[in-house]
KEVO-266949 format. One line per 2 residues: number of its first residue (from 1); for each residue x, y, z of N, C-alpha, C, O. Coordinates in pm, whole numbers. Layout:
% residues N
NUM> X,Y,Z,X,Y,Z,X,Y,Z,X,Y,Z; ... .
% end
This chain:
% residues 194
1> 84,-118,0,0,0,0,89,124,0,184,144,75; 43,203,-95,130,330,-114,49,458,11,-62,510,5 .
3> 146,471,102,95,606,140,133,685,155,255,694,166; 27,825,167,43,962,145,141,1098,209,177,1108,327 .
5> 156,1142,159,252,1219,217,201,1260,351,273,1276,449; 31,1281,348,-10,1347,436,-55,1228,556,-107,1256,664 .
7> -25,1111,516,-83,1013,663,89,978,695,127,915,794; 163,1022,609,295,999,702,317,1166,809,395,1175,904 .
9> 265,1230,781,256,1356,840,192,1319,994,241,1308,1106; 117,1311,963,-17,1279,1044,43,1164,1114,17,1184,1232 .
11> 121,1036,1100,226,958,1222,292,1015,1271,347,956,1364; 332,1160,1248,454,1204,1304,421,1278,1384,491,1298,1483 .
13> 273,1357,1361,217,1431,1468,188,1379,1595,157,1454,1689; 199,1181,1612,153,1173,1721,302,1139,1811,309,1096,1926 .
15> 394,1166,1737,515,1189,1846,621,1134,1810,710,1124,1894; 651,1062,1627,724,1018,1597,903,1039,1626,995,981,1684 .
17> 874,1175,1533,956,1254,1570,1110,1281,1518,1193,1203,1563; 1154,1377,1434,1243,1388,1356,1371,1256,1317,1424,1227,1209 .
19> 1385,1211,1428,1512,1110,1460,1496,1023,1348,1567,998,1250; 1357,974,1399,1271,854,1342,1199,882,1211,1132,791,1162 .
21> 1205,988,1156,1203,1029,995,1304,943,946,1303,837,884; 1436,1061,1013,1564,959,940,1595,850,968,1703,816,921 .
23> 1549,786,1021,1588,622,1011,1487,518,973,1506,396,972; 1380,582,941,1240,542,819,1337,571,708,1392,471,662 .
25> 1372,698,650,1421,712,548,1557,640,506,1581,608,390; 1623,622,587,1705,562,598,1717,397,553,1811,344,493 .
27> 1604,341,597,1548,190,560,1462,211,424,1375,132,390; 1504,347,337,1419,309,244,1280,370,224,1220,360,116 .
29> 1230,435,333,1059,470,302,1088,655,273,1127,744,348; 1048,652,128,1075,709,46,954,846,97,971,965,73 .
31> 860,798,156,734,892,232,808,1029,378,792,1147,410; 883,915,416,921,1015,547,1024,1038,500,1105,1060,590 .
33> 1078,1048,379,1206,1124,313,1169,1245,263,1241,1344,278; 1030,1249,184,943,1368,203,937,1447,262,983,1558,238 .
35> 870,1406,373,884,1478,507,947,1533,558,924,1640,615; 1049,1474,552,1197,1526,606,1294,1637,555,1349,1725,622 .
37> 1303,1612,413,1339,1733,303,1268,1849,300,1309,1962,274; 1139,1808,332,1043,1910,237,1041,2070,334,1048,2180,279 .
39> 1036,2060,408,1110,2217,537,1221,2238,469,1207,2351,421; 1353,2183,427,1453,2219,438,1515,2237,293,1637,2241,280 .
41> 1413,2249,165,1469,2245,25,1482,2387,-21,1575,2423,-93; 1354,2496,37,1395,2665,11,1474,2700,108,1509,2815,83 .
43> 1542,2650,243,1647,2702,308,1769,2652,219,1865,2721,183; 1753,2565,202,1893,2445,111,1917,2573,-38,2027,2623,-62 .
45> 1802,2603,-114,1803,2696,-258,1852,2814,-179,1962,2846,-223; 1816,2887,-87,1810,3014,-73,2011,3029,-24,2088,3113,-70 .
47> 2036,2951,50,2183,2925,105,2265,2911,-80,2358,2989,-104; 2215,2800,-204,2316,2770,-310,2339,2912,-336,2455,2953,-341 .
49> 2202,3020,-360,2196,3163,-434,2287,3217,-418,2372,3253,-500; 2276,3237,-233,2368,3339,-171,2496,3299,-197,2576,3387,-230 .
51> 2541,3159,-186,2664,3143,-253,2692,3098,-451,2771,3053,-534; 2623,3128,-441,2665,3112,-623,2587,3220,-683,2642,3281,-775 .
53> 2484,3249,-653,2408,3413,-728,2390,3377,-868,2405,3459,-958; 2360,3267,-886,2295,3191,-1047,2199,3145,-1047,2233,3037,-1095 .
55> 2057,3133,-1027,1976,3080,-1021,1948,2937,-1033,1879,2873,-953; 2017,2882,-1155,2007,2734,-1238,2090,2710,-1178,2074,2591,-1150 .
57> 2211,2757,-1117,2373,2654,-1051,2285,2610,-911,2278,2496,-865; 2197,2778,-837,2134,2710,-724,2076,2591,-726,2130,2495,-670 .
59> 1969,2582,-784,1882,2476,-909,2003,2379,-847,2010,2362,-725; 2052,2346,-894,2167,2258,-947,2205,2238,-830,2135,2158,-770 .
61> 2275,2274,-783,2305,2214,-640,2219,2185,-558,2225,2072,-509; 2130,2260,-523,2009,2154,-425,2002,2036,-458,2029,1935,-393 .
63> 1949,2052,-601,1856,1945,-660,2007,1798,-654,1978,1678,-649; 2142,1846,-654,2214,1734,-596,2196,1706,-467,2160,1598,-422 .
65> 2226,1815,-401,2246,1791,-247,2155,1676,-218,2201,1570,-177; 2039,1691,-236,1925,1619,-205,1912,1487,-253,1846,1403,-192 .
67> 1979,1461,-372,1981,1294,-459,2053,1287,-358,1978,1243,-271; 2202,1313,-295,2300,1272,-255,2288,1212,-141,2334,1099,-123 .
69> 2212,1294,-32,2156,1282,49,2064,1147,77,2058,1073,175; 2011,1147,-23,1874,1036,-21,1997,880,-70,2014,776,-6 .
71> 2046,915,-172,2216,783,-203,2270,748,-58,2275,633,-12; 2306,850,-2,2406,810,125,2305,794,255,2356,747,356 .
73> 2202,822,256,2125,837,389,2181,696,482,2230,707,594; 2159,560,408,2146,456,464,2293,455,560,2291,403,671 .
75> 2413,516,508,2476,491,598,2497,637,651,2599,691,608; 2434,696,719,2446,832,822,2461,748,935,2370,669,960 .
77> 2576,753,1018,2581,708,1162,2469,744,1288,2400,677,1365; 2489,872,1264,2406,965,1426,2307,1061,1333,2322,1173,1284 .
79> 2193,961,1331,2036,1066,1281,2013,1189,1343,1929,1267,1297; 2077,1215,1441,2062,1311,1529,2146,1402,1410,2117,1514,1369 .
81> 2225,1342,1383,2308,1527,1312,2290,1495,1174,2379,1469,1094; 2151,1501,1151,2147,1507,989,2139,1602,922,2148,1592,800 .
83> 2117,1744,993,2160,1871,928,2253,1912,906,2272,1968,798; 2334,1903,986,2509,1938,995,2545,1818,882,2643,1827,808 .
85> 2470,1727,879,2585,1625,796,2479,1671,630,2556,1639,539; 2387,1711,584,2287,1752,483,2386,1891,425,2450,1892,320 .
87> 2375,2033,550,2470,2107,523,2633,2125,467,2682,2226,416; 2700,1992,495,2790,1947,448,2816,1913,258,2895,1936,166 .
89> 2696,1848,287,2672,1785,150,2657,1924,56,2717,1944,-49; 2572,2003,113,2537,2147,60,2641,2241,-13,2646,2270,-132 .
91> 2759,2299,141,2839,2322,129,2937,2244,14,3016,2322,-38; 2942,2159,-16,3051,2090,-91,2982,2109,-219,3052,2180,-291 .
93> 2876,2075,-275,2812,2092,-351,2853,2259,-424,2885,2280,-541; 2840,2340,-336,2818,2493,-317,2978,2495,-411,2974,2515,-532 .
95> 3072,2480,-361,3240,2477,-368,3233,2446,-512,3237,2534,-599; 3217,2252,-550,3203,2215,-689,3184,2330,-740,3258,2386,-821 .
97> 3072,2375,-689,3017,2460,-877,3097,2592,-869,3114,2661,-969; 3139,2621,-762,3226,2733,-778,3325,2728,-856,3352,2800,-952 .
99> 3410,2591,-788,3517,2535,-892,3480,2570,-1056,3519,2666,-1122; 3415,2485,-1086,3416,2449,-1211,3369,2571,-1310,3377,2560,-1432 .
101> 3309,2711,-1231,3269,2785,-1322,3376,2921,-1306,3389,3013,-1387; 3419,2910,-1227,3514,3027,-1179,3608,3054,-1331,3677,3156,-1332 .
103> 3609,2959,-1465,3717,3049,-1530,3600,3080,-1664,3621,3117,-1780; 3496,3054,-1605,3408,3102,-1712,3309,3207,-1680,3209,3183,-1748 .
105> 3296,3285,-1626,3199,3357,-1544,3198,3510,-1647,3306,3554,-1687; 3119,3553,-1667,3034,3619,-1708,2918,3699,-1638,2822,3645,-1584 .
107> 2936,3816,-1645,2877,3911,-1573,2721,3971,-1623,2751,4029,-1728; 2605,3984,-1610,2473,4034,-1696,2416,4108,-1609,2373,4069,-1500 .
109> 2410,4259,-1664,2280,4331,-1641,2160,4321,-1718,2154,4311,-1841; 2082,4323,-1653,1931,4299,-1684,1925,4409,-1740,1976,4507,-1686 .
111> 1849,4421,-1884,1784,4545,-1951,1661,4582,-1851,1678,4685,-1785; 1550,4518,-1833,1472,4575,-1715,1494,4638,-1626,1430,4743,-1619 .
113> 1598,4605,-1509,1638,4675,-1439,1740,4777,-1448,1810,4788,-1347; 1776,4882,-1581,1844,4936,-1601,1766,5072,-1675,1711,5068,-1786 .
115> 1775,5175,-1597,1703,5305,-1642,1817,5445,-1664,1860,5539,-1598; 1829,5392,-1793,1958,5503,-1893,1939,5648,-1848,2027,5722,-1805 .
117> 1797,5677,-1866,1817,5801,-1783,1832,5873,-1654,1840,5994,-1634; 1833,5784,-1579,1861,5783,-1419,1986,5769,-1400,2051,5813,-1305 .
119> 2032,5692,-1511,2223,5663,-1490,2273,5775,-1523,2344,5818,-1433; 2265,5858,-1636,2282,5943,-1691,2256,6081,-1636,2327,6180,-1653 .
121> 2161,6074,-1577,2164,6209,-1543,2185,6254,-1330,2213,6352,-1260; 2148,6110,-1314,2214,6049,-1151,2139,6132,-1035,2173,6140,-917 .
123> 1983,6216,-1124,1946,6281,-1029,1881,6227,-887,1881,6281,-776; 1815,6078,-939,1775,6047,-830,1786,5902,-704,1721,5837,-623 .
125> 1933,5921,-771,2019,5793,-638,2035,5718,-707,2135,5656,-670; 1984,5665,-824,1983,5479,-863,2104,5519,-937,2101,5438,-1030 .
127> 2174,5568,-949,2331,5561,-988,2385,5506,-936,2441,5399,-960; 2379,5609,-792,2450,5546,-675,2437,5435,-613,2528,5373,-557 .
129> 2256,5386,-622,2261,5265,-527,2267,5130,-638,2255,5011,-610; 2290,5197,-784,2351,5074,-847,2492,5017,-798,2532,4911,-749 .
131> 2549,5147,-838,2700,5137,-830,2754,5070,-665,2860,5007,-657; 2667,5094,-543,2716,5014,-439,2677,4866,-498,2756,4778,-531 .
133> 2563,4862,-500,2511,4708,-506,2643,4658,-597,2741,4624,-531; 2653,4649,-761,2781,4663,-782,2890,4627,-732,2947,4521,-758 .
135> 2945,4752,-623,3044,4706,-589,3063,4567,-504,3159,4490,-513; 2944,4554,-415,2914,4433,-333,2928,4330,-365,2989,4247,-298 .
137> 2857,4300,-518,2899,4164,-603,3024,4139,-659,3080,4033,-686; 3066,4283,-676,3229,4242,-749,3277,4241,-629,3350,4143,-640 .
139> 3295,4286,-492,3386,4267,-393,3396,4163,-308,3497,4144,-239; 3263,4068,-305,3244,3895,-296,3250,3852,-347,3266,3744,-291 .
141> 3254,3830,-488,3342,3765,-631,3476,3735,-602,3521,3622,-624; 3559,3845,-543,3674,3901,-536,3705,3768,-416,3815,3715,-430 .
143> 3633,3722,-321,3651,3617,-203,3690,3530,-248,3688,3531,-371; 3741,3417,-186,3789,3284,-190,3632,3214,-167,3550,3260,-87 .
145> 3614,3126,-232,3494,3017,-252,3439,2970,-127,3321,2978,-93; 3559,2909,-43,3582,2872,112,3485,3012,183,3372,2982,221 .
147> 3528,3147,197,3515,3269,250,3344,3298,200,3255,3305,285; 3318,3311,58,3228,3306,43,3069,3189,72,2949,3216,73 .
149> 3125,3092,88,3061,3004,152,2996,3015,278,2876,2991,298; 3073,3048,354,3140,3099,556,3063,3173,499,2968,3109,454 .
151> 3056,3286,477,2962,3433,523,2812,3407,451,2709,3461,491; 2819,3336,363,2702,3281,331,2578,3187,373,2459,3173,343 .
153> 2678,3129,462,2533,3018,543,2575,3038,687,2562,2948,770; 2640,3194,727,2675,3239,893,2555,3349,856,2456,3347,929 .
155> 2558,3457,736,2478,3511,727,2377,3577,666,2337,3692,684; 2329,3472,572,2224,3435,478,2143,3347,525,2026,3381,539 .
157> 2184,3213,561,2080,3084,618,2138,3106,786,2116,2999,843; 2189,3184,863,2158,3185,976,2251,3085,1040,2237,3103,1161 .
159> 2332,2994,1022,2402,2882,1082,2504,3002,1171,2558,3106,1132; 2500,2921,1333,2580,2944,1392,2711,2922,1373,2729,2879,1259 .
161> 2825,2934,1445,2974,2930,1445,2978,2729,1425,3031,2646,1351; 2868,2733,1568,2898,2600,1584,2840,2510,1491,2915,2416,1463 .
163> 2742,2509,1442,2693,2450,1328,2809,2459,1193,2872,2366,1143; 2811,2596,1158,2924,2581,1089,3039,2463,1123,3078,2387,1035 .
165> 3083,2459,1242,3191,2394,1251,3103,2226,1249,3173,2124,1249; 2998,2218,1248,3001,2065,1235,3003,2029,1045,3054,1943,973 .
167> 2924,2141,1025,2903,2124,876,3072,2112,817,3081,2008,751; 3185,2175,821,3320,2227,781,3407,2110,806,3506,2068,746 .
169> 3325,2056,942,3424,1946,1020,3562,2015,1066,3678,1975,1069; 3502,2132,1097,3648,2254,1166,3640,2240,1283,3549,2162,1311 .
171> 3721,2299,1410,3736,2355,1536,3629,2435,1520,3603,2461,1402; 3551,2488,1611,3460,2607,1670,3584,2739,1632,3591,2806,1530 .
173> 3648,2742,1724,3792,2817,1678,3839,2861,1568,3879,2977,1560; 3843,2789,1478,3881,2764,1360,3744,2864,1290,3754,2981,1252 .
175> 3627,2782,1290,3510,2848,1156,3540,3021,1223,3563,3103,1135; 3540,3086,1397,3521,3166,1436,3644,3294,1346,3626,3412,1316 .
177> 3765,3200,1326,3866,3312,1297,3862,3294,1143,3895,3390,1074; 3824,3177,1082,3811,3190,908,3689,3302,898,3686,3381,804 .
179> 3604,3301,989,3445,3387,937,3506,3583,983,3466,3697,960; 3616,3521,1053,3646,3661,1079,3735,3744,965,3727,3860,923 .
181> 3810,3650,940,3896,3645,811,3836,3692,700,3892,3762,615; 3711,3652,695,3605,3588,524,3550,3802,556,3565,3895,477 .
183> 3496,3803,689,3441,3966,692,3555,4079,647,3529,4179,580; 3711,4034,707,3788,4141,654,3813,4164,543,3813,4277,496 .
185> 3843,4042,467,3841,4016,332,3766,4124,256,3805,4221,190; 3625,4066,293,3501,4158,236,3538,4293,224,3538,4338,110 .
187> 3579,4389,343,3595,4516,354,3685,4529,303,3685,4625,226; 3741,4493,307,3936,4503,216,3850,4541,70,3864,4655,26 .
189> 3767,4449,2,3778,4396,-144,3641,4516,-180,3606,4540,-295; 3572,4584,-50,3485,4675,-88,3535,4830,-101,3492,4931,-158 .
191> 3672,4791,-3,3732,4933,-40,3759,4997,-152,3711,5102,-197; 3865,4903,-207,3891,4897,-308,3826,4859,-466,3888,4857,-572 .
193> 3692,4833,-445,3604,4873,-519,3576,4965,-503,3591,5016,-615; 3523,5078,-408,3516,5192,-464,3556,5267,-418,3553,5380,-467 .
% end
């Protein structure tokens, strides 16, 4: 008997309980794998953006993270840290595509969002608040993949130091002085943009 997303919902309401998602999913029941993903696939997209700022690469990496995830589930040791170990998958994912596109990258302004006579004549700010925005993307471009990552799911998706460090498999120590590193960077690379 095939069942529904919503009567596996409805087991869980009576006290199942996250653990026991993943180790349903884990044995295979493809229902409480549902379940389990389905909270965490626009935090998972919204984290690829902030680090890749491509829409389709985001696309693209979730939509791995998540096969990968569902491939390896069976052997996750401690169900308990299946975010930190999901985020991992994320993060690495995130890196790949950095890798692989970093000597091809290509820059696009949108004709829509571009008003010639506002640039031109700069009377009423959108010069200016192009030209920061601008500088912002070229001065996190300008980051190391690693750096951009770190400031991306510390402060875009919200992950603590310590989360970070389970996701990184770093020292607490360690994510605290790379994220500190990844912010100077930033200011360094915004200065000098403009």
């Amino acid at each position: 008997m095939d069942r529904t997303v919503e009567s596996v919902v409805a087991d869980l309401a009576v006290g199942a309980g996250e653990v026991e998602l993943v180790r349903r999913a884990q044995a295979g029941d493809a229902d409480a794998f549902d379940v389990l993903i389905a909270g965490r696939v626009t935090a998972a997209y919204q984290t690829a953006w902030a680090v890749l700022r491509d829409e389709a690469d985001a696309r693209d990496a979730t939509q791995e993270t998540f096969f990968q995830v569902w491939r390896d589930l069976p052997r996750l040791r401690e169900p308990e840290k299946f975010d930190a170990w999901a985020g991992r998958i994320l993060h690495n994912r995130c890196l790949s595509l950095l890798r692989r596109r970093r000597s091809s990258e290509v820059r696009e302004i949108r004709v829509e969002s571009w008003d010639a006579a506002a640039y031109s004549s700069g009377r009423n700010g959108l010069a200016e608040e192009h030209a920061d925005s601008d500088a912002i993307r070229r001065a996190f471009a300008r980051l190391t993949s690693e750096q951009r990552v770190l400031l991306a799911f510390h402060h875009v998706h919200g992950r603590s130091v310590a989360e970070l460090a389970s996701i990184t498999e770093a020292p607490t120590g360690t994510v605290k002085w790379r994220l500190h590193n990844a912010r100077q960077a930033l200011e360094r690379a915004l200065e000098s943009e403009r």
